[in-house]
C-alpha positions as CSV (number, residue, x, y, z in Angstrom):
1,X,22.6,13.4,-30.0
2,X,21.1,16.5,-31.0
3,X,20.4,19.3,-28.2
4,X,17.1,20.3,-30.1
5,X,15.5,17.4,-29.5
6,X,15.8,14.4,-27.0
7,X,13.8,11.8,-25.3
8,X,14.9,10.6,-22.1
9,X,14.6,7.2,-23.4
10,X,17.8,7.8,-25.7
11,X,19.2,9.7,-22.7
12,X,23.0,7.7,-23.4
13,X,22.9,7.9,-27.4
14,X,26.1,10.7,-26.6
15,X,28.5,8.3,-25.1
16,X,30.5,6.3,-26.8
17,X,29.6,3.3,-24.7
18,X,26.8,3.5,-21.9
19,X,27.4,4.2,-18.5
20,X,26.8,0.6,-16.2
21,X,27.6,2.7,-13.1
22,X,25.1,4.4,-11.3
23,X,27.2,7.4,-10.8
24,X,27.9,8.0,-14.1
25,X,24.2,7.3,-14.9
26,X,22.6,9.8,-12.8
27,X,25.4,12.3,-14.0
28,X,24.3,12.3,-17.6
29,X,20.7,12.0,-16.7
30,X,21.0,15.0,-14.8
31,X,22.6,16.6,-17.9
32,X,20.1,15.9,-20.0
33,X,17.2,17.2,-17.6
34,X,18.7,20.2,-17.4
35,X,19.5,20.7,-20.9
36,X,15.3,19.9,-21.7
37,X,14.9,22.5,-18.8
38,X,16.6,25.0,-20.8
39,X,15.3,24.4,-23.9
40,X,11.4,25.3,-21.8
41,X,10.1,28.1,-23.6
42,X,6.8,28.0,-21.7
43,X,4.0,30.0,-19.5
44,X,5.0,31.4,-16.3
45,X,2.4,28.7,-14.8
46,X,4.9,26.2,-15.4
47,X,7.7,27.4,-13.9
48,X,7.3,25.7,-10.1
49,X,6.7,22.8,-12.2
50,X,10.2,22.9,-14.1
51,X,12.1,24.5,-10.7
52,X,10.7,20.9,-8.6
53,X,11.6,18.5,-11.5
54,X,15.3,20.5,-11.6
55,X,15.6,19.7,-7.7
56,X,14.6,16.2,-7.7
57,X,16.0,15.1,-10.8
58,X,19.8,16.4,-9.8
59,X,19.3,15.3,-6.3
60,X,19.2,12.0,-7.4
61,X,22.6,12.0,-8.5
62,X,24.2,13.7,-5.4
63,X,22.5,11.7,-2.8
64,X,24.3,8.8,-4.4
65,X,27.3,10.6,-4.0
66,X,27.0,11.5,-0.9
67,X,26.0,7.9,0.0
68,X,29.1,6.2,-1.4
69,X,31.0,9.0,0.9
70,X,28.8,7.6,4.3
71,X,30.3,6.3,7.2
72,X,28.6,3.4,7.6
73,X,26.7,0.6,5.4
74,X,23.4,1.8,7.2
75,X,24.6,5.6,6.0
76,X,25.1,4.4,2.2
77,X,21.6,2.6,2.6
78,X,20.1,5.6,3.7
79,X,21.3,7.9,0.6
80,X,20.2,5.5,-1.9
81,X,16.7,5.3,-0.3
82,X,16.5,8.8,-0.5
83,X,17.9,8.7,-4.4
84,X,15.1,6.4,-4.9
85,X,12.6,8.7,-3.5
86,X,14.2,11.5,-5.3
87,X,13.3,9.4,-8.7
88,X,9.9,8.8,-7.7
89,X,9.3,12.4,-7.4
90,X,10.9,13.3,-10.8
91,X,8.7,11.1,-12.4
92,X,5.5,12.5,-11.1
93,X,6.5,15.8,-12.7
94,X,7.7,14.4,-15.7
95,X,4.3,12.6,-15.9
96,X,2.4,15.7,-14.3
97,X,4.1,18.3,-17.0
98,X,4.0,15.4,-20.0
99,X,0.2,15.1,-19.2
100,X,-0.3,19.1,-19.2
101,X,2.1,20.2,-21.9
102,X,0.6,18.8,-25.3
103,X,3.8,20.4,-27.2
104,X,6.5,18.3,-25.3
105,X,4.6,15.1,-24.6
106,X,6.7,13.5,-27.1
107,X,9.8,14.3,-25.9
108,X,9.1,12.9,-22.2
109,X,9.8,9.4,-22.1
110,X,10.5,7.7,-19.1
């Protein structure tokens, strides 16, 4: 896959095979958002936008980490709820900057 352009959609196309776990899932889709991040060359406005989506979108990832680490079956339940909610919020701002953005609308695919 090309680093000038990607959709999120074809977020695996670098892998030989795809990822089935969830770990390794939310590890190359946090690559990916933060490679899009970088390749941003827009308006200071935009910048709280692209610092939430960072935060949300990678926190997915490490609060599934950090649940498989928990204590206790409740624990685990707990981080995944929160990677879920984490999710949720990265696709309002991928909606919210796809919706505002007319130059990358393409590119965000969820």
């Amino acid at each position: 896959m090309s680093e000038d352009h990607f959709s999120f959609a074809d977020m695996l196309v670098d892998e030989p095979e795809p990822p089935y776990n969830i770990r390794h899932r939310c590890f190359y889709f946090s690559k990916q958002l933060i490679i899009f991040i970088k390749q941003s060359k827009t308006e200071k406005l935009y910048f709280t936008l692209y610092n939430q989506l960072l935060r949300s979108g990678t926190s997915i990832g490490a609060n599934v980490i950090e649940g498989r680490a928990g204590s206790s079956k409740k624990d685990w339940i707990n981080y995944y709820l929160i990677a879920l909610k984490s999710s949720n919020e990265t696709k309002y701002w991928l909606c919210l900057l796809r919706d505002t953005l007319e130059e990358r609308k393409e590119e965000i695919n969820y």
